[in-house]
C-alpha positions in Angstrom: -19.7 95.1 160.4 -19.0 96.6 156.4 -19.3 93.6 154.1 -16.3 92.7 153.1 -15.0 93.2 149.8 -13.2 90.4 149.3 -16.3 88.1 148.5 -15.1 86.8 145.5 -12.0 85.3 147.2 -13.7 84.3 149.7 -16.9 82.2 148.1 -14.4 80.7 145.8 -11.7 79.0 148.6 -15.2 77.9 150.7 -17.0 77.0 148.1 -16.3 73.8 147.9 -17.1 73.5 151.6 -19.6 75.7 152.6 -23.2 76.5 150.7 -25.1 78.9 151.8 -27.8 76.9 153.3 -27.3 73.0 154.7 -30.5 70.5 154.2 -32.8 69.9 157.1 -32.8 66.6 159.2 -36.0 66.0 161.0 -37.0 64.1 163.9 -37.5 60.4 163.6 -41.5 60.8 163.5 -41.7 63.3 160.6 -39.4 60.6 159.2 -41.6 57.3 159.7 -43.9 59.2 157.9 -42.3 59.7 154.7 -40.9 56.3 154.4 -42.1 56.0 150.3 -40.0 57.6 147.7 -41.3 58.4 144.9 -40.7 57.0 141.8 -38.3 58.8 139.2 -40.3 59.8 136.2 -37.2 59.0 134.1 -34.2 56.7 134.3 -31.8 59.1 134.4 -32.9 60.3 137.8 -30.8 61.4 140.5 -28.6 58.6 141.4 -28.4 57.8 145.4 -26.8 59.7 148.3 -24.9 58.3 151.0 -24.8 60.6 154.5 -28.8 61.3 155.4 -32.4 59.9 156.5 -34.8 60.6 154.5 -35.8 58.9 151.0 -37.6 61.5 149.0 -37.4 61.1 145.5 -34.7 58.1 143.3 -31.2 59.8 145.6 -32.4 58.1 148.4 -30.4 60.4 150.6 -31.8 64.1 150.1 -33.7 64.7 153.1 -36.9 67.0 153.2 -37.3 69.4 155.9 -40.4 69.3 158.4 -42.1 71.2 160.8 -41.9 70.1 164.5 -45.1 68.7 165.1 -45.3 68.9 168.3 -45.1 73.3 168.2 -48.8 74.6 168.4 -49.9 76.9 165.5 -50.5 80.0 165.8 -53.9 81.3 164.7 -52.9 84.6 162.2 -56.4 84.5 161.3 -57.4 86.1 164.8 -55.6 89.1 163.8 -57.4 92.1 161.4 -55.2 93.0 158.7 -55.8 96.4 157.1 -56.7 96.1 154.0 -55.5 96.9 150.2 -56.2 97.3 147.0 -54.7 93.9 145.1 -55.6 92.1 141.6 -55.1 88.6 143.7 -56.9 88.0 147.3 -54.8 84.4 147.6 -50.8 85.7 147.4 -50.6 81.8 146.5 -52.8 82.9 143.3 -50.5 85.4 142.4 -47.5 83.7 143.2 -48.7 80.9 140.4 -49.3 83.6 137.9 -45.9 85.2 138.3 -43.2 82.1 138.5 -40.9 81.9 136.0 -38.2 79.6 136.2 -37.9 76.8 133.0 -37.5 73.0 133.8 -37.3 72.3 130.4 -34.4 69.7 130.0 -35.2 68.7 133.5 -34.8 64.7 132.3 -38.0 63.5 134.8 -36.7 64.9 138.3 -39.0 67.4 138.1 -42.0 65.0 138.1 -40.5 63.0 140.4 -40.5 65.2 142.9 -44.0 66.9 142.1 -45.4 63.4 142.4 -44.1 63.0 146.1 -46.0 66.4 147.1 -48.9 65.5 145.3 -48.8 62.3 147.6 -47.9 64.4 150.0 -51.0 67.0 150.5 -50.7 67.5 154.1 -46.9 68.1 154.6 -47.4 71.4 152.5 -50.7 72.5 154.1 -47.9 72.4 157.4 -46.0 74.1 155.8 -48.2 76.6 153.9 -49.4 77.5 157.4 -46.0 78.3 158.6 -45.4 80.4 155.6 -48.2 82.7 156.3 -46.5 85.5 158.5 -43.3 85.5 156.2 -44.4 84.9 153.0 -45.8 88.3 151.6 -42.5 90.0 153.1 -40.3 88.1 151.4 -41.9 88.3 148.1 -42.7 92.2 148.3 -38.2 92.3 149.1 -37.7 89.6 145.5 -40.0 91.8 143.7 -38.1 94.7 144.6 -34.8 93.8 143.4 -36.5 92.3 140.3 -35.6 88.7 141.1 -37.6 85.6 139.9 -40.5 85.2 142.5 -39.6 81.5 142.5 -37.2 82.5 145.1 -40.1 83.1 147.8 -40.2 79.4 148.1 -36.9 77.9 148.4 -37.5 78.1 152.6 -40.0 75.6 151.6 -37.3 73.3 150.2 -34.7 74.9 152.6 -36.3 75.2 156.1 -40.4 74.2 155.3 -40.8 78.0 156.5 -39.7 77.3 159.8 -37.8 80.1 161.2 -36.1 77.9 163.8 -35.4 75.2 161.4 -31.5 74.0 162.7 -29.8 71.3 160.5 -27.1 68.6 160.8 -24.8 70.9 159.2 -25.7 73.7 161.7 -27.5 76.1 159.5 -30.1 77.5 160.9 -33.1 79.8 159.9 -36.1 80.1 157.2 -32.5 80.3 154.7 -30.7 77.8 156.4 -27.3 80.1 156.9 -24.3 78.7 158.3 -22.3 80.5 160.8 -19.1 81.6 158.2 -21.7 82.4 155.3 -23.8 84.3 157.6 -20.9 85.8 159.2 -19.7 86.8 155.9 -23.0 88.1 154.8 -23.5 90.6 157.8 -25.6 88.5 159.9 -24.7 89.1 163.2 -24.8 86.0 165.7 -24.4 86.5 169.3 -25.8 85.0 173.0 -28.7 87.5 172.4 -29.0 87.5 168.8 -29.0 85.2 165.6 -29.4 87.1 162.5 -29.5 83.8 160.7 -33.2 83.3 162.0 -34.0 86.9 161.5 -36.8 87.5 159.0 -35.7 91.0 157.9 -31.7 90.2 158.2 -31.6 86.8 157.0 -33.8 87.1 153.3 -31.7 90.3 152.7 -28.6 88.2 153.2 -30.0 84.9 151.0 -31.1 87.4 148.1 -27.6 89.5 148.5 -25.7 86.0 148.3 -28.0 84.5 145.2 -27.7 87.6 143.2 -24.1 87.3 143.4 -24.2 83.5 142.8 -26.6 85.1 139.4 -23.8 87.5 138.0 -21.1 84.4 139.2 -22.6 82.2 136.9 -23.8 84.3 133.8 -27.1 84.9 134.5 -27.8 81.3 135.1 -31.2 81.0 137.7 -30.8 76.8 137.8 -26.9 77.0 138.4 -26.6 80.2 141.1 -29.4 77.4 143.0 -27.3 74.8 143.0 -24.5 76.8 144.1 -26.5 77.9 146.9 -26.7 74.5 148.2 -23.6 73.1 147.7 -21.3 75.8 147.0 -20.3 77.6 144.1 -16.7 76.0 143.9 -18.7 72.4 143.7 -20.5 74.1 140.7 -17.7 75.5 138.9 -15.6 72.5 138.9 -18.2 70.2 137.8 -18.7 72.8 134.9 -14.9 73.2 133.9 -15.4 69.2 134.1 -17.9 69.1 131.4 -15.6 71.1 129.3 -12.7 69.7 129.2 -15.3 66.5 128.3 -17.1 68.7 125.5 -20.4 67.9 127.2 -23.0 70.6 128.3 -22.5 72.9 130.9 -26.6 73.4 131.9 -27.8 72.4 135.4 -29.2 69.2 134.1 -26.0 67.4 132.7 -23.7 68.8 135.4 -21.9 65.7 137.5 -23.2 67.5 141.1 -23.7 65.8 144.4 -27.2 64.0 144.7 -28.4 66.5 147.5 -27.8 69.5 144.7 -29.3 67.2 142.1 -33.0 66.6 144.1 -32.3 70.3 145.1 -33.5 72.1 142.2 -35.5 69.9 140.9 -37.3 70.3 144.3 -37.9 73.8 144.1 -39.0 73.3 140.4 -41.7 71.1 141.1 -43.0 73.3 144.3 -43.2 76.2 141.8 -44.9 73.6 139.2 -47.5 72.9 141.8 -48.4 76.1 143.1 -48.5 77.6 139.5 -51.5 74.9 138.3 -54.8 75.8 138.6 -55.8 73.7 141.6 -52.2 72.6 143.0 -52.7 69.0 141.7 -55.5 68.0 144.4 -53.2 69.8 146.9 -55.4 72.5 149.1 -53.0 75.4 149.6 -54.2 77.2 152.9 -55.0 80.9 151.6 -52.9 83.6 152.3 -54.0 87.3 152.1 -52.6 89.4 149.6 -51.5 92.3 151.2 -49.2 93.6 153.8 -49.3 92.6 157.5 -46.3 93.3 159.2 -44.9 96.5 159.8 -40.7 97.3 161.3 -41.1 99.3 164.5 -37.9 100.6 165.5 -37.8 100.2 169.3 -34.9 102.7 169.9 -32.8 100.5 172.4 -33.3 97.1 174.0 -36.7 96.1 175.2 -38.0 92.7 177.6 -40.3 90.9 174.5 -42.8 90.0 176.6 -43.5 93.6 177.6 -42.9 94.0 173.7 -45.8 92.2 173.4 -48.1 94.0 175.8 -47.4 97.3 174.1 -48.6 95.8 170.9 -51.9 94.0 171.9 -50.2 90.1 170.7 -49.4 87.3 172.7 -45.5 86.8 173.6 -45.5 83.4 171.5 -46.8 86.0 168.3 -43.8 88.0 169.0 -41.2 85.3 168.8 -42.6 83.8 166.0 -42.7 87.1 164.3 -38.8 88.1 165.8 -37.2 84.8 165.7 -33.5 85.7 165.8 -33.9 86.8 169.2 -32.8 84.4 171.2 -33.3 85.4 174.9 -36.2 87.0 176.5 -35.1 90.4 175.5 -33.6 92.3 172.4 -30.0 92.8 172.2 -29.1 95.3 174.1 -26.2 96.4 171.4 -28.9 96.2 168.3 -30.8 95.5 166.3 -34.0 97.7 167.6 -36.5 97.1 165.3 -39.4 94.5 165.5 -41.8 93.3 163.4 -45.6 93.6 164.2 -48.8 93.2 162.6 -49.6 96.0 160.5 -52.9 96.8 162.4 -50.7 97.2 165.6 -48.0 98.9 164.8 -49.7 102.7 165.3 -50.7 101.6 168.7 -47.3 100.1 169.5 -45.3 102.7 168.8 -47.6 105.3 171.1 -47.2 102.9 173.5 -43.3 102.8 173.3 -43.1 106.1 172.9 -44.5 107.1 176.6 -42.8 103.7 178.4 -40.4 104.8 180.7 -36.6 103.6 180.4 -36.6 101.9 183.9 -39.5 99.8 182.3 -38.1 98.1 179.5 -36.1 96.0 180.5 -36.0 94.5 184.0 -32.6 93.9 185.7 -31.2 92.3 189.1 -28.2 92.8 190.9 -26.3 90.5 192.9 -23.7 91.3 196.0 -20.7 89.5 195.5 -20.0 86.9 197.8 -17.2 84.7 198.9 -16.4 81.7 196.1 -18.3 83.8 193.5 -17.2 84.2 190.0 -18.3 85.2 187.0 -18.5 81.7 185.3 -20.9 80.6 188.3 -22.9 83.9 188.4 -23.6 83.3 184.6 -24.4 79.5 185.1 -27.2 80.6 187.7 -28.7 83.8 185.9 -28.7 82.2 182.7 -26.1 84.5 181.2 -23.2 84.5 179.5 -19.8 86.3 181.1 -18.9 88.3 178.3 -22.8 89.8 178.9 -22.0 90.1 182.7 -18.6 92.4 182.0 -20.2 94.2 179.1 -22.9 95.1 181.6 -20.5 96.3 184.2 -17.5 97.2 182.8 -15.3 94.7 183.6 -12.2 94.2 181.3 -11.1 90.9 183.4 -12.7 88.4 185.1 -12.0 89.4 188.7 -14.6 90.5 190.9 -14.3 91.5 194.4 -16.1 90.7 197.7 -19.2 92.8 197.6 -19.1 94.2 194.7 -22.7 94.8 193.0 -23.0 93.4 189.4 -26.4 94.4 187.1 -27.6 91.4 185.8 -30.5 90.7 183.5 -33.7 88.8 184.3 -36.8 88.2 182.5 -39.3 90.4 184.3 -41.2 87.4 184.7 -39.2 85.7 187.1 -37.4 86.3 190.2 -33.7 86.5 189.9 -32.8 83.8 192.4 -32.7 80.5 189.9 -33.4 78.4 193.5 -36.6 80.6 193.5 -37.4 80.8 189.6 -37.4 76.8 189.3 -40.1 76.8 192.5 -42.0 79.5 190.8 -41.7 77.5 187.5 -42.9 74.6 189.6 -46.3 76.6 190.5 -47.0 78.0 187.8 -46.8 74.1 186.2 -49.2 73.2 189.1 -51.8 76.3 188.6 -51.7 75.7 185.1 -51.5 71.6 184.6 -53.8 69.7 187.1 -57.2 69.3 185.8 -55.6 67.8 183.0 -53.3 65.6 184.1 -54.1 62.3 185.4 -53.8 63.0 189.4 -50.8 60.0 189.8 -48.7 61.3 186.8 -47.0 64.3 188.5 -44.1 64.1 190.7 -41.9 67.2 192.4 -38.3 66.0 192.6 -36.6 68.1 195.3 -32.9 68.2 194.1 -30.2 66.5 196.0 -26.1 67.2 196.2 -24.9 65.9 192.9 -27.8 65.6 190.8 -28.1 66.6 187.3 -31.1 66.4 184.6 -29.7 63.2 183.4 -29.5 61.5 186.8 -33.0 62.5 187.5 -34.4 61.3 184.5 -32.7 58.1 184.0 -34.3 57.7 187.5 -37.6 58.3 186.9 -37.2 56.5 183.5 -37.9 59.5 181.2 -35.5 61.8 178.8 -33.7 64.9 179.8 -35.5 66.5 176.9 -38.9 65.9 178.5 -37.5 67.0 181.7 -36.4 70.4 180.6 -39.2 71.1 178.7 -41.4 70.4 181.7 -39.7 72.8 183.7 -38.9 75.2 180.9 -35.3 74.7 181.0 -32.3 74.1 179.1 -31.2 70.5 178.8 -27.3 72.0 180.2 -29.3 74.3 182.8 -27.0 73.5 186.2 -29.2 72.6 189.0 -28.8 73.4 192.5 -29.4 71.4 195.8 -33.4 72.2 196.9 -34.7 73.0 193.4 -38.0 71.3 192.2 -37.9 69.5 189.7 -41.7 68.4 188.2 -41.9 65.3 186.4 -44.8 64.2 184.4 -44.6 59.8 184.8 -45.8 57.6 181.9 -49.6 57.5 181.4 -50.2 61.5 182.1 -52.4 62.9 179.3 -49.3 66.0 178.1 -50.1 68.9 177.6 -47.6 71.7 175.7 -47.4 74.6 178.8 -44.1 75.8 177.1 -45.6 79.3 176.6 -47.7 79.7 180.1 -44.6 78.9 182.3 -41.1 80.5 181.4 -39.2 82.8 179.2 -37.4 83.1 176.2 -38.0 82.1 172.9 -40.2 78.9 172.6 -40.2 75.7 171.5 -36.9 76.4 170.1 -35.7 72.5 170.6 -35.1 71.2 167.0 -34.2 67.0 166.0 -31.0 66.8 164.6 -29.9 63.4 162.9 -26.1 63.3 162.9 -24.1 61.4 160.5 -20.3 60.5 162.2 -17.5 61.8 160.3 -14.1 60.7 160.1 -12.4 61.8 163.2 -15.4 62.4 165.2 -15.7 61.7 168.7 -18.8 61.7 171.3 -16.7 64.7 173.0 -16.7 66.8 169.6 -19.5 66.3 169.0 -21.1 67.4 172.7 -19.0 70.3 172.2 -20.3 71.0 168.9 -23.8 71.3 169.5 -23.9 72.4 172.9 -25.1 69.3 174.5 -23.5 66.8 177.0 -21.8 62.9 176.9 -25.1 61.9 178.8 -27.2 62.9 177.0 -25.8 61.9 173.7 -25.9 58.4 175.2 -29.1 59.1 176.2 -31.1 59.9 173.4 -29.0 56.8 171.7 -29.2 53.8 174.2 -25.5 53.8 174.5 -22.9 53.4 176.3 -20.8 56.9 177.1 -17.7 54.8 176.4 -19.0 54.1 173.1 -16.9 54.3 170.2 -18.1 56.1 166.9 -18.0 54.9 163.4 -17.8 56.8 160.5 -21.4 56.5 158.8 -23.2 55.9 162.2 -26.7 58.4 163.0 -27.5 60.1 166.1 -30.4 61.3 167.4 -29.8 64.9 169.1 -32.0 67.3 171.0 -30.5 70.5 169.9 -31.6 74.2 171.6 -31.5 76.2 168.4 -31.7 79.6 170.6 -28.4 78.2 172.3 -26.6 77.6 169.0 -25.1 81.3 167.9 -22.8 81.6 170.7 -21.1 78.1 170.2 -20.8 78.2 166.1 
């Protein structure tokens, strides 16, 4: 899609709706743990939100994003990176050495907020970690378009570098895009695909969309920031507001909302910390220097698990380093390229070049039969219809008796769901027992009229647990005769999310949901893809219950599932 060239028209009737990125709510653990905030440095500190969860500095409401700690790590240091010719080994060192945004005037947010990371060691050794396989990328792109490196780490206030960060505000990605500003910023969003979570697609659209927040506001780092988070129609009228009072128009005296107010100074003080000499007592985990990724174009759509093959890394490596795919192959309309470690990528690309077209991707088909339809056939092949008539050239939705329809299936399953819960189920079983506690499994064999909520309020467990046990999708439909395992209270849990099924993993995010006027439980379902049930669910209500404004919920929210519905 060309870029538009209305974008000043546009940014400035959405500005006062839409930023370009939307803060991070985290899961109620991450939140326990940060239940201190810490203690403005000034009086004239950011005065206190009203519509999130977390307290993090004096605005009481300006939540901090965190990791999901429950997602194993994975080990970069197991891979060789080729090396290079640098002045700094740590890119942390050189980071410090090269920041350059003032906080002079910043009126004691800026030490308020270094004094909760200081306190706060391990949360940015988390996130430091996640960082490592973006970081140098997204630096080597600022430094290219002569932009203040300070930029690199705004996905730590945005996102806490992860790339499948979702938010209340459904933004998603290491940039935290919603679906119009990514939309309007060329980052395509589909049932395969979410260029918001892109690496590549998604720090080329943040940098396009900050240097034109830059040039918006006169050359103003602090106030094309601010803009970014809340928009830059909030900005301007609370400038033109300071005008007409005579007082200054700077960042720091601007009447903004208190998100945008703990915002910058939150950056600020990251850039503080990582620019002194020992981080304040805060161990930074070291990141090499030098280049590690390389874009392979893969010249048409390819299964990412045979991706992964071809380039000697694990399937998990290649979703962490391709996050905006989010099915268990590339789009099949673009983008081709993939990222893979630098060391890899001669090897890869021999390997590609002599893999033979019936290989790459592997694909069923099905013989139409009575009561079919293309709604159905998508529900049980875990499809969309608009991918089942792109694939056969169907302009409608009628399909006849017998008709053969090309449908795609990971090449690690077998295209009969029945079949591809069962094999799920012993895969679970060759995997899991030796550590499980022999009395905590169950198989459920599923009867007429059973869904994942039934089942688990019957076994006294959460449909989230219950998909993720059999690598499904909390709205997967279930049919009569498919096992089911269940893991019963007491079981030592284990994570087999990447031994046992496809598709991107551990793509399940906690969102904390603030009603809004006019809300409803419906809306809301329909909003982020989830059901009634389990909304009640995850809540301990009724599904008769009427919202209020102001109230929280707790949602379980596929992130790879989001693109299609925003």
């Amino acid at each position: 899609m060309t870029r538009r060239t209305t974008l000043l028209a546009f940014l400035c009737a959405c500005g006062l709706l839409l930023g370009g990125c939307a803060t991070l709510h985290h899961g109620a653990a991450a939140s326990a743990a940060r239940t201190a905030a810490p203690a403005a440095a000034s009086a004239t500190a950011a005065p206190a939100a009203a519509s999130t969860n977390t307290a993090i500095s004096a605005d009481a409401d300006t939540p901090i994003p965190d990791l999901n700690d429950h997602s194993p790590l994975v080990q970069w240091e197991d891979l060789t990176i080729t090396p290079a010719e640098i002045k700094y080994n740590n890119l942390w060192n050189y980071l410090g050495k090269h920041l350059s945004l003032s906080a002079t005037g910043g009126d004691g947010r800026v030490q308020g907020e270094l004094n909760w990371y200081i306190h706060h060691g391990q949360y940015l050794q988390r996130v430091a970690n996640r960082a490592q396989p973006y970081l140098y990328y997204i630096v080597q792109q600022i430094k290219a378009r002569k932009m203040p490196l300070d930029i690199a780490l705004l996905p730590v206030v945005e996102s806490a570098y992860d790339p499948f960060a979702y938010s209340n505000a459904r933004a998603a990605g290491l940039w935290q895009f919603i679906h119009g500003t990514g939309r309007h910023f060329d980052l395509k969003q589909n049932w395969w695909y979410d260029g918001r979570r892109d690496v590549a697609a998604s720090t080329r659209a943040a940098l396009d969309y900050l240097q034109y927040l830059h040039n918006e506001f006169n050359g103003d780092w602090l106030l094309a920031l601010a803009a970014y988070d809340s928009g830059s129609g909030t900005v301007s009228w609370a400038i033109k507001r300071n005008q007409r009072l005579g007082l200054p128009t700077d960042f720091w005296h601007l009447d903004l909302p208190a998100e945008t107010r703990a915002y910058v100074p939150r950056l600020l003080a990251i850039c503080r910390l990582v620019a002194t000499p020992g981080h304040y007592g805060v161990e930074l985990p070291p990141i090499p220097n030098k280049p590690y990724l390389a874009r392979v174009n893969t010249h048409g759509q390819i299964d990412l698990a045979t991706a992964a093959r071809l380039a000697g890394i694990t399937t998990q490596q290649m979703y962490l380093l391709n996050p905006g795919f989010n099915r268990w192959a590339t789009d099949p309309d673009g983008p081709y390229s993939l990222f893979v470690p630098l060391d890899k990528q001669a090897a890869f690309e021999k390997a590609l070049a002599t893999l033979p077209p019936h290989s790459r991707v592997q694909w069923a088909t099905h013989d139409v039969r009575k009561g079919d339809t293309l709604g159905g056939l998508a529900r049980d092949y875990h499809t969309t219809v608009a991918v089942l008539r792109q694939l056969n050239g169907i302009h409608g939705t009628l399909i006849r008796l017998h008709q053969m329809l090309l449908i795609p299936v990971d090449r690690r399953t077998l295209a009969d769901s029945v079949l591809h819960a069962e094999a799920r189920v012993a895969r679970i079983s060759h995997y899991a027992p030796d550590r499980y506690e022999s009395h905590g499994r169950i198989v459920h064999s599923v009867r007429n009229g059973e869904s994942l909520w039934t089942i688990a309020r019957r076994y006294g467990t959460k449909v989230a647990a219950l998909a993720r046990w059999n690598r499904l999708n909390t709205r997967s439909v279930l049919h009569v005769g498919q096992k089911l395992v269940i893991w019963r209270r007491g079981a030592r849990a284990i994570n087999t999310a990447y031994e046992i099924g496809p598709g991107p993993q551990d793509t399940q995010r906690t969102v904390y949901y603030t009603v809004r006027e006019g809300d409803s439980l419906y809306s809301i379902s329909t909003r982020f893809r989830v059901s009634i049930a389990e909304i009640a669910d995850w809540n301990d209500i009724n599904e008769h219950h009427y919202i209020h404004p102001g109230e929280r919920l707790k949602l379980y929210v596929d992130v790879a599932d989001q693109a299609a519905s925003s």
